[in-house]
C-alpha positions, -999 to 999 in steps of 0.1 A, spaced: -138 84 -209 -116 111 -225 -85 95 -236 -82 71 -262 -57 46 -246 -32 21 -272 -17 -12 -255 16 8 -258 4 33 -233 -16 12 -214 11 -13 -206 38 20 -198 8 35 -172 7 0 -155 44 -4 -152 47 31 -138 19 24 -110 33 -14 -105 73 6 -95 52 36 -78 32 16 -59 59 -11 -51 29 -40 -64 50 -65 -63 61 -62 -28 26 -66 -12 15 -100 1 -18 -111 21 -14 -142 37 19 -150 20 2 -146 -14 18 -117 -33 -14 -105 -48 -3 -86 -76 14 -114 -94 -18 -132 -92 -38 -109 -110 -19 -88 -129 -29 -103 -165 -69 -108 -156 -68 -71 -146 -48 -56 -178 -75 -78 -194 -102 -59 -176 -86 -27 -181 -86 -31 -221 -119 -44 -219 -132 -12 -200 -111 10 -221 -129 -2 -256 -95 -15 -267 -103 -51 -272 -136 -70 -274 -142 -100 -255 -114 -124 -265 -136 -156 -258 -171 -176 -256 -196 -151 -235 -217 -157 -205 -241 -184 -203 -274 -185 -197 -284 -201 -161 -299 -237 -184 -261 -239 -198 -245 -230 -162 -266 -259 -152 -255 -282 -181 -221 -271 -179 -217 -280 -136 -232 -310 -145 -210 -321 -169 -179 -308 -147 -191 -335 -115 -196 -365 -142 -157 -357 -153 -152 -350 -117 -161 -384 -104 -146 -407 -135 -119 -383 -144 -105 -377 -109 -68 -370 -104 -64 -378 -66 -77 -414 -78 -48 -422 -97 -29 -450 -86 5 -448 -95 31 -416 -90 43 -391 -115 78 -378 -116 57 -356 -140 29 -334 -139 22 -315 -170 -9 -290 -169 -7 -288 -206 -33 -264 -226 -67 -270 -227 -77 -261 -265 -60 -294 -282 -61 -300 -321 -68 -332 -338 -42 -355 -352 -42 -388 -364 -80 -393 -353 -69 -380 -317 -69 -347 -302 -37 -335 -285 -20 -303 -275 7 -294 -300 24 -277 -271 34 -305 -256 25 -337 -272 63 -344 -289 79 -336 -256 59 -363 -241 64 -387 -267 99 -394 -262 98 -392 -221 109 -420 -201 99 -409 -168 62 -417 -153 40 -384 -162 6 -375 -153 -16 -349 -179 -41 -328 -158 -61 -306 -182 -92 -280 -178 -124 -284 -195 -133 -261 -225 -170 -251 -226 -176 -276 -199 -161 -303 -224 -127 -324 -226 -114 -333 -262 -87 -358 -247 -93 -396 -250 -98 -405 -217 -61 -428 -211 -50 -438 -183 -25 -408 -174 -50 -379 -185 -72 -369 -157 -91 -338 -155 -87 -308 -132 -129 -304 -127 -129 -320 -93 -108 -290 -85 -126 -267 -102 -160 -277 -84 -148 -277 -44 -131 -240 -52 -160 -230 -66 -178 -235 -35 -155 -231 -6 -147 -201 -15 -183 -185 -14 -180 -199 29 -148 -189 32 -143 -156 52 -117 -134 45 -96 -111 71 -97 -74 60 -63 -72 72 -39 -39 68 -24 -59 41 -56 -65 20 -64 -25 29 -30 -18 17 -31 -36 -16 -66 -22 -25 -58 12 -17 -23 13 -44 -48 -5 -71 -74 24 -69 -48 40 -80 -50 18 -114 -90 33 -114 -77 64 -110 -57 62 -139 -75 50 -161 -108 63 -152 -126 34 -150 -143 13 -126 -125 -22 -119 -148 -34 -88 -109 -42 -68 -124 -49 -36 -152 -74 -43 -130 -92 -73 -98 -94 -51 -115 -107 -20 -127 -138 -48 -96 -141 -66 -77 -146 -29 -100 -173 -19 -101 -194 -53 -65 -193 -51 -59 -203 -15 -86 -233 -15 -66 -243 -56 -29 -240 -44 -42 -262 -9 -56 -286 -38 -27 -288 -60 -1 -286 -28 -21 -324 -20 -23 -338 -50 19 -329 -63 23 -346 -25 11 -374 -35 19 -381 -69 53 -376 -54 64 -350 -83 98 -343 -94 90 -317 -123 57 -300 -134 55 -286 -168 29 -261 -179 14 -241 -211 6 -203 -203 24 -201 -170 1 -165 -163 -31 -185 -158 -16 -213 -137 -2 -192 -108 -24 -213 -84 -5 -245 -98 27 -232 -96 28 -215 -60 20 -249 -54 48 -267 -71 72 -236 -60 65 -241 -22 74 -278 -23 107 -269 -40 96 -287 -72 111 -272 -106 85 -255 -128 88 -257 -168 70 -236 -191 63 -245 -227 61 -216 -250 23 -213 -269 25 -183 -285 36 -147 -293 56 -127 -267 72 -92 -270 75 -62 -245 39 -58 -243 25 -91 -235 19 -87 -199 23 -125 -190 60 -118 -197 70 -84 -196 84 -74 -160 106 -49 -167 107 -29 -131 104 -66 -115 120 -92 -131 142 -104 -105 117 -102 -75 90 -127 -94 74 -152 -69 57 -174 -99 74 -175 -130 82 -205 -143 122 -218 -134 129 -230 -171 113 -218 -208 114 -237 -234 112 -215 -261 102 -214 -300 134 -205 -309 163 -178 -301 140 -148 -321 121 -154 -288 147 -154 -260 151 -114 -257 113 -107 -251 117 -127 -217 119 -112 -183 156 -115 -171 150 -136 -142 175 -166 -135 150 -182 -162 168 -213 -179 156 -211 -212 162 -241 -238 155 -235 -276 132 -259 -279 114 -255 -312 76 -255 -321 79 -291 -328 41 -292 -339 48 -272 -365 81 -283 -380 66 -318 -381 37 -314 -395 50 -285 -418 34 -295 -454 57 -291 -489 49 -261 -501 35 -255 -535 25 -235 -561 3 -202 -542 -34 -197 -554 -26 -164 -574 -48 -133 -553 -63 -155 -525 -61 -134 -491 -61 -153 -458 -74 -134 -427 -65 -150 -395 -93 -135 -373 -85 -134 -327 -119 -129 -306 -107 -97 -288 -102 -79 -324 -119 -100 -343 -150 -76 -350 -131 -49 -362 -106 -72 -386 -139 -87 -400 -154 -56 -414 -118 -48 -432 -120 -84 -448 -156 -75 -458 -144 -44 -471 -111 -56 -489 -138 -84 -505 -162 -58 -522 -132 -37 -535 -112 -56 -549 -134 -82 -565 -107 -105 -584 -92 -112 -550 -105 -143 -534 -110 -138 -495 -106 -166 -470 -118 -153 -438 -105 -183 -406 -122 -175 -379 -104 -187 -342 -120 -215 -329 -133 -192 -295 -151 -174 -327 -170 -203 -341 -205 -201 -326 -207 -164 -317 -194 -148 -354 -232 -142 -361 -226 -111 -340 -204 -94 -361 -230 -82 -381 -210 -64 -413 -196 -104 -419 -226 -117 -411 -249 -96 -434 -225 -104 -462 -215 -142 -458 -228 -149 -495 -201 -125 -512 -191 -149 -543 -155 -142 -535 -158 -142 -497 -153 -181 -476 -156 -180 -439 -141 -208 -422 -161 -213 -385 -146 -251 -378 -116 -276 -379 -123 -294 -409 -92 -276 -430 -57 -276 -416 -48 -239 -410 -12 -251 -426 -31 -256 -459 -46 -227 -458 -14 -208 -453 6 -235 -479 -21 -222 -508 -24 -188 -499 -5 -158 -517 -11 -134 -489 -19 -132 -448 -34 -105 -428 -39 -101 -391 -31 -81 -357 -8 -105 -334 -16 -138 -338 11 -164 -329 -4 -181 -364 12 -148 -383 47 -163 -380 33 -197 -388 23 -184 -421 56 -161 -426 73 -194 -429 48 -209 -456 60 -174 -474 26 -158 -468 29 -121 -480 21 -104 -447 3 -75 -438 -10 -62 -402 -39 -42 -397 -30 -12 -375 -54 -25 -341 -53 -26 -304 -23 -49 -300 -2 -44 -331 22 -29 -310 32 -70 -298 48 -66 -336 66 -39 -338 98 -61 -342 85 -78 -371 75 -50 -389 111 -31 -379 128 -60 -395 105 -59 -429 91 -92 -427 60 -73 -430 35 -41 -441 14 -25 -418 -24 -2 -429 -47 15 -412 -71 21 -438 -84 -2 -471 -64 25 -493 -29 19 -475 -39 -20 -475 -38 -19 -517 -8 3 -517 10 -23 -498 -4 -47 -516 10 -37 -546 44 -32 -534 59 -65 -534 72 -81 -507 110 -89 -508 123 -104 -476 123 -140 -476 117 -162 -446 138 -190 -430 114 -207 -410 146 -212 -384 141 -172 -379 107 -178 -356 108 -221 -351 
């Protein structure tokens, strides 16, 4: 590997090979292929490149595979959505990471849209670590029934090595070739293909009969199974915003193809306007919607614990973010650091070994679970540091003093750091410069929510 490749320039060599290559235009079996795994392989590619880590929990060992399936066929069997007895004008596939509230986990994406609807709905949600936070009521059901019968059909399932499937395989060697890596195309497109066709058939029967008007979803670019689906019946496809966007997050940034997508969502409802501009330019109905979640449960803010640095840690650069943290903590010694660790973090930190070999710092915390509210940390906290994570803007708006660490993925805020809502560093010498500069813009909340 000679080159060492930014997200910048990997996102520009993708784009030029997607409108070279005409990507979008190829379909096997009336699946166009590309659209399907476009974000899984720019995930592979940065992986391959060095450029981010591993963004969540690793592989398991065959004892957990074991515990895992058989915790997926118990939810399976008592959790199973085809069972349910009554139809649903809605079917939101909402996001599987929920937070807790009120002694009851939910997902803040969509729980306050759902508390003032009228019309029957239905909640179909995927298992995290084998395991569902939800309560188990009567119209949440869980999507493991599906997940078990593709996970074994597709390993019978042949697959015609059709001029199409040549076709396709030969423009993304061309992605290898650019790159200079080895993405194993052949052998993961012939399992992504088969997943999806025995999924969509899956979700095709159950929106049938459920009888659904509307389905609603939370990060539209790993549901593309579910909404070919919902597309192919003629049923409208909503898309609640969950995080970041900007022109290099690949789950929205089309900009050779935005008019020819097959499974983008029909209607966004967006964070706010600040948003809006970052979206392809499809006939996309976008409403500004609002982060509900956090302008509701938005604490009063008070008085700022003078010198106490927040770092909000993401799995894919979290390594790297750590050892700066570490490093800020020995240096500047009157500073108290507050290290929040992302909850696909908490039981694998022991590997990064510079903040695990100095976890007893006096002026060091690391936070590895739930039992603080992020918003109190941000409420208490003079200053924030980070690389792209949607929580950033959360903590702009609690008038966090913000500065970005110059990583793999930074380039997702260019805007904010254009508009000086911000200070970006490279090294621990910049970081106290800025540091010591003040910062002077101040921060509607209204801006991002």
């Amino acid at each position: 590997m000679d080159k060492k490749w930014s997200v910048k320039e990997i996102c520009e060599k993708i784009w030029e090979i997607e409108e070279e290559e005409k990507l979008f235009e190829i379909s096997i079996d009336n699946i166009f292929v590309w659209e399907l795994i476009r974000m899984e392989v720019y995930y592979e590619i940065t992986k391959k490149l060095g450029v981010f880590g591993t963004p969540h929990a690793e592989k398991m060992s065959k004892i957990e595979k074991i515990k895992y399936w058989l915790i997926l066929l118990k939810d399976a069997i008592l959790n199973n959505p085809y069972l349910y007895s009554d139809n649903a004008d809605y079917l939101i596939y909402d996001h599987q990471r929920k937070v807790k509230k009120e002694k009851k986990y939910v997902d803040i994406y969509t729980d306050y849209f759902l508390k003032n609807l009228k019309n029957k709905f239905l909640i179909i949600e995927d298992p995290v670590d084998g395991k569902h936070l939800s309560s188990r009521e009567n119209n949440i059901k869980f999507n493991d029934l599906i997940f078990i019968i593709s996970g074994i059909i597709y390993k019978l399932m042949p697959i015609k090595e059709n001029k199409s499937f040549q076709n396709i395989f030969g423009k993304l060697k061309s992605l290898e070739k650019a790159f200079k890596i080895d993405l194993n195309l052949e052998k993961y497109l012939e399992k992504k293909i088969k997943k999806h066709k025995v999924k969509y058939f899956l979700y095709k029967k159950l929106m049938k009969k459920l009888n659904v008007k509307k389905v609603f979803v939370v990060v539209s670019y790993c549901k593309i199974d579910f909404i070919r689906a919902a597309k192919d019946l003629g049923i409208q496809v909503n898309e609640f915003q969950h995080g970041t966007i900007s022109k290099y997050h690949l789950g929205y940034s089309y900009p050779y193809n935005s008019l020819e997508l097959k499974y983008f969502p029909d209607k966004f409802y967006s964070f706010g306007k600040y948003w809006n501009n970052f979206l392809p330019s499809t006939k996309l109905e976008i409403e500004n919607y609002g982060f509900r979640h956090f302008r509701e449960t938005k604490l009063k803010e008070k008085d700022k614990k003078k010198n106490q640095i927040l770092f909000i840690s993401q799995g894919v650069i979290g390594e790297k973010l750590s050892e700066m943290a570490i490093e800020v903590a020995k240096k500047l010694k009157g500073y108290k650091i507050i290290y929040k660790l992302h909850p696909s973090e908490y039981n694998r930190w022991n590997k990064y070994q510079n903040l695990y070999k100095n976890k007893d710092l006096s002026n060091l915390e690391i936070i590895d679970n739930n039992n603080k509210n992020l918003y109190e940390l941000f409420n208490e906290s003079e200053y924030q540091v980070g690389v792209f994570s949607t929580a950033i803007y959360e903590g702009l708006a609690y008038s966090c003093k913000t500065l970005l660490y110059d990583l793999p993925g930074i380039e997702y805020m260019k805007d904010l750091i254009d508009d000086n809502y911000c200070y970006k560093f490279s090294n621990i010498d910049e970081f106290i410069l800025n540091l010591e500069k003040g910062f002077n813009k101040k921060v509607d909340p209204n801006d991002f929510f």
